[in-house]
C-alpha positions in Angstrom: 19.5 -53.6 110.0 21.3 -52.1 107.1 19.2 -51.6 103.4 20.4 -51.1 100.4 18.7 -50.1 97.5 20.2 -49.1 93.8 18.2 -47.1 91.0 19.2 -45.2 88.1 18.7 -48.3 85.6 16.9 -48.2 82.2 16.9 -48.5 78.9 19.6 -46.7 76.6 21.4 -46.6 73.4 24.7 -48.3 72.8 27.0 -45.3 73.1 24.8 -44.1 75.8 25.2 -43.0 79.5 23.6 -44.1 82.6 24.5 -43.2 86.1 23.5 -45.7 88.6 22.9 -44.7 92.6 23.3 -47.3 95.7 22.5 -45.8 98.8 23.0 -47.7 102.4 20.8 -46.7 104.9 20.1 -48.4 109.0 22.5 -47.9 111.8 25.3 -47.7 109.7 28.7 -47.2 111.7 30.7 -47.0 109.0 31.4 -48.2 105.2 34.0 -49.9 104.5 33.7 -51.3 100.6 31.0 -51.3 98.2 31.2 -53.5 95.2 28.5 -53.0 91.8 28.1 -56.0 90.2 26.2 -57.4 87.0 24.9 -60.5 86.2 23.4 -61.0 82.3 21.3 -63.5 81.6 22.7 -67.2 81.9 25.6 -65.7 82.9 27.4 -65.7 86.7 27.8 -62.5 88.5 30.6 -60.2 87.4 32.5 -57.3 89.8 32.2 -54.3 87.5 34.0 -52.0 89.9 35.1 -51.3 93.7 35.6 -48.6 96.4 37.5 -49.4 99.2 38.0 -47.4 102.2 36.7 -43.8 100.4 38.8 -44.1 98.1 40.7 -46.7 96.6 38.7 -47.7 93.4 39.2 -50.8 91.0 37.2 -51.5 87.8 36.9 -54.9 85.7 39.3 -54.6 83.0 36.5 -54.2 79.8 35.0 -50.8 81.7 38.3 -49.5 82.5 38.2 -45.5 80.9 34.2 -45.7 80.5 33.0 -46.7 83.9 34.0 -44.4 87.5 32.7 -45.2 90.3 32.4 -42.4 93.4 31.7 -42.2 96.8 29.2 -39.6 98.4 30.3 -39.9 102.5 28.0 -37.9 103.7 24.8 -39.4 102.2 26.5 -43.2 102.2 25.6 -43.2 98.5 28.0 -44.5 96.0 27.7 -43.7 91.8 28.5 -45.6 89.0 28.7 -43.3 85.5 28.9 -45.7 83.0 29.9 -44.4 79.2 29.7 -45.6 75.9 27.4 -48.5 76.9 27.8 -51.7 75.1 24.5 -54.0 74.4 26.8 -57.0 75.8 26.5 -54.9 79.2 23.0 -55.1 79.0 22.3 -57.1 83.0 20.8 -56.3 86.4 23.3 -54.2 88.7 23.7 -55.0 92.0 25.2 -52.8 94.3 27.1 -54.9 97.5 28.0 -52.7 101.0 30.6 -54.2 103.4 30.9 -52.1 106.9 30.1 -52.1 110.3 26.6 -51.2 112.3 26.3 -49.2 114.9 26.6 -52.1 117.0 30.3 -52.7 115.4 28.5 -56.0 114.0 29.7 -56.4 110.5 27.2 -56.5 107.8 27.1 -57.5 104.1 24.6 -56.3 102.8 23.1 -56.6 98.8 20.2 -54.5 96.8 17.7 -56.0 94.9 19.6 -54.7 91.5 18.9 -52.6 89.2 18.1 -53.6 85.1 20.3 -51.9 82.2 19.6 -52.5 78.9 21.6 -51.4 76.0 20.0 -51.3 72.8 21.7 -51.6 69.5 
């Protein structure tokens, strides 16, 4: 069994900072992507940004230059900083892991998200 849980959510200024934290936890063999992802209210589920493989990192075009995401091997945490917050970014989070267990089963694996709201 693999969990994953985010935090690091709240409620912030536009113009503000939040840094969000997604750590995987189980018999965890290895990590192979994790994904964050909003979803706003009526709206579908976005990808906000990607690390693949440790390293190679892709972001949704309207957080490109605000938004970096990092990876934390050793703990199996990932971060999201997020800058100069918008109210129009104002959803729940989700953090997705892709990897393989212990057992070399693959898992796919989402938190429960995280709410950010962005006041104006």
């Amino acid at each position: 069994q693999v969990q994953v849980v985010e935090s690091g959510g709240g409620l912030v200024q536009a113009g503000g900072s939040l840094r969000l934290s997604c750590i995987a936890s189980g018999s965890i063999f290895s990590i192979n992507a994790i994904y964050w992802y909003r979803q706003a209210p009526g709206k579908q589920r976005e990808l906000v940004a990607s690390i693949i493989s440790g390293c190679i990192t892709n972001y949704t075009d309207s957080v490109k230059g605000r938004f970096t995401i990092a990876r934390d091997n050793a703990r199996n945490t990932v971060y999201l900083q997020m800058n100069s917050l918008k109210p129009e970014e104002t959803a729940v989070y989700y953090c997705n892991t892709v990897g393989k267990m212990a057992t070399m089963q693959r898992f796919d694996t989402w938190g429960q998200g995280t709410q950010v709201t962005v006041s104006s």
